[in-house]
C-alpha positions as CSV (number, residue, x, y, z in Angstrom):
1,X,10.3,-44.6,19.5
2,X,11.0,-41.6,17.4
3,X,8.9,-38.4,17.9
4,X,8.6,-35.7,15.2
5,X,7.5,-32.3,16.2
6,X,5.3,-30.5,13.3
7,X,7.4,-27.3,12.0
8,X,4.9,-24.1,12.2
9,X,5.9,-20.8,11.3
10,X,4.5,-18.9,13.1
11,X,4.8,-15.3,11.4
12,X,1.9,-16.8,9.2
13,X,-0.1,-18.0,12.0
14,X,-0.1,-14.5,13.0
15,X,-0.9,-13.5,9.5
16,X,-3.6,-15.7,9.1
17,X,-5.0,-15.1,12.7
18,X,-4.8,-11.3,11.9
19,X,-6.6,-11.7,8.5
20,X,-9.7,-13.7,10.7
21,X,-9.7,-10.9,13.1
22,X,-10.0,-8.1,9.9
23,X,-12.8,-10.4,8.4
24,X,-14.8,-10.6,11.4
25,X,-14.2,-7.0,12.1
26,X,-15.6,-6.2,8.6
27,X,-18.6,-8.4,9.0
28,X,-19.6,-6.4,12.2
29,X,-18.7,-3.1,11.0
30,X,-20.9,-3.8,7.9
31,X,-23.8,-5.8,9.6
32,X,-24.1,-2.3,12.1
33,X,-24.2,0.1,8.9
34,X,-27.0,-2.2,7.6
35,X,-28.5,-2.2,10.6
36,X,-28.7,1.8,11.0
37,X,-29.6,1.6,6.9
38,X,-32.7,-0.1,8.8
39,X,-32.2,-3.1,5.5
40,X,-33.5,-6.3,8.1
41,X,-33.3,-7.9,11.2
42,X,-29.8,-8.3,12.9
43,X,-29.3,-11.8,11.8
44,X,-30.7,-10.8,8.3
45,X,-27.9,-8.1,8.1
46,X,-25.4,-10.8,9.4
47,X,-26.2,-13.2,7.2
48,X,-26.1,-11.2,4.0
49,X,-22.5,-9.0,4.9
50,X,-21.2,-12.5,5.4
51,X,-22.5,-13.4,1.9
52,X,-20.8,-10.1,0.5
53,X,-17.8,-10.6,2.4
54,X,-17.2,-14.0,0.9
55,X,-17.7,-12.9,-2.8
56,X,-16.3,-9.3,-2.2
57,X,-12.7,-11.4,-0.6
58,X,-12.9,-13.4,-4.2
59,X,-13.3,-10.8,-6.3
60,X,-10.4,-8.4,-4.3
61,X,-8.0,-11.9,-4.8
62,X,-8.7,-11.9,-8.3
63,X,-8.3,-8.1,-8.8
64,X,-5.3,-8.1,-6.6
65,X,-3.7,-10.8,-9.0
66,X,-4.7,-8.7,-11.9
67,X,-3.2,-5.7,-10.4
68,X,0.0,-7.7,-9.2
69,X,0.1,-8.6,-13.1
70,X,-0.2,-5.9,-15.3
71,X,1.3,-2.8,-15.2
72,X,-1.3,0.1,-14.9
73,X,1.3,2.8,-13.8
74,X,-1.4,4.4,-11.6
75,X,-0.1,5.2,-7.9
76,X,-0.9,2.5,-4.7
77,X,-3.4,4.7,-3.4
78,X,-5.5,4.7,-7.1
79,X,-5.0,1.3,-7.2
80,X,-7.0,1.0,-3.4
81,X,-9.3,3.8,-4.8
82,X,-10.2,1.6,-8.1
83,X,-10.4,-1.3,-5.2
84,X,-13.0,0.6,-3.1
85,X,-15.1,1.6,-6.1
86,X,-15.5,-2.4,-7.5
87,X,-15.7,-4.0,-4.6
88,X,-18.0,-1.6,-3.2
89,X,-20.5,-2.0,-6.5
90,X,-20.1,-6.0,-6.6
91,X,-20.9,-5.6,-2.9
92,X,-24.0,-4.4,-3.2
93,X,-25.3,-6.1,-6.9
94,X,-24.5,-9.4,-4.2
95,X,-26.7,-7.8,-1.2
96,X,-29.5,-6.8,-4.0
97,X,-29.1,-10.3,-5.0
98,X,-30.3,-11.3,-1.5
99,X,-32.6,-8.8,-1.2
100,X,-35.1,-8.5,-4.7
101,X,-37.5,-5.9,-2.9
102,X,-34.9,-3.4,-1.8
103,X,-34.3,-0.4,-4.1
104,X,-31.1,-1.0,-5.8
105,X,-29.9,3.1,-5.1
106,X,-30.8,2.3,-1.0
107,X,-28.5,-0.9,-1.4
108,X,-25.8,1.2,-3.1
109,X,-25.7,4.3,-0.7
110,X,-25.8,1.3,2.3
111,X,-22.9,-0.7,0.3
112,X,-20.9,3.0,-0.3
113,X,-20.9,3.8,3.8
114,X,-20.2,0.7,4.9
115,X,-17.3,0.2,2.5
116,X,-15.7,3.4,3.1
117,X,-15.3,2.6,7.0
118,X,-14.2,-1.0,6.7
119,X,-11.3,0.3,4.2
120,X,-10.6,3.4,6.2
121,X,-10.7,2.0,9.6
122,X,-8.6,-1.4,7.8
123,X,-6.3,1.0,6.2
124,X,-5.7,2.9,9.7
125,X,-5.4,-0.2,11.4
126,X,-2.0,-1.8,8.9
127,X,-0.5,1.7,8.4
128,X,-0.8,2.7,11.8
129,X,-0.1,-0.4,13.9
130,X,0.3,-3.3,12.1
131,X,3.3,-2.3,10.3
132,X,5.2,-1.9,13.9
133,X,4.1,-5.3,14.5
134,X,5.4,-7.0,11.8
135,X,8.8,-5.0,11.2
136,X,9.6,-6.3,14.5
């Protein structure tokens, strides 16, 4: 009887395992600025940064290809800035979405924090020690 064993690289199970890890991160990160925003209940807060995640993650694919694409000749870091700023805005038009009675300025200031630490503390976390880990 012949056996085959299933090839998996795992430099992308790493990758991919890595990326889970950011997501969730995010979503906790996010869900605790809504939180001290006082927007809802925790599960409320959960519910709707997972929701903003989700569309926020398809919109920075799209944009990424975009950027990938054309040529802006802007720098790497105003390329993250012009990131920050969309995502952070489509963010929040999403959480107002799931929240009618909230004033859309609250939504925006909430959306602004919580988006500055995710891409700080994410942008900390691959230039400071996940570049190490995958030059090795």
């Amino acid at each position: 009887m012949n056996s085959y064993l299933l090839a998996i690289d795992w430099h992308l199970v790493r990758v991919g395992l890595i990326l889970v890890v950011m997501g969730v991160f995010t979503v906790i990160v996010e869900t605790i600025v809504m939180l001290l925003f006082k927007f809802d209940s925790f599960s409320k807060s959960l519910v709707d940064s997972i929701m903003a995640n989700i569309g926020s993650l398809l919109l920075g694919i799209l944009l990424f290809l975009v950027f990938n694409k054309a040529e802006f000749g802007i720098s790497q870091v105003s390329e993250l800035v012009i990131l920050y700023f969309i995502t952070a805005i489509f963010e929040a038009w999403l959480i107002k979405l799931l929240n009618t009675k909230m004033s859309l300025g609250r939504i925006i200031l909430t959306s602004l924090v919580m988006n500055i630490l995710s891409f700080t503390i994410l942008y900390l976390i691959f230039t400071k020690f996940l570049a190490k880990f995958f030059s090795a």
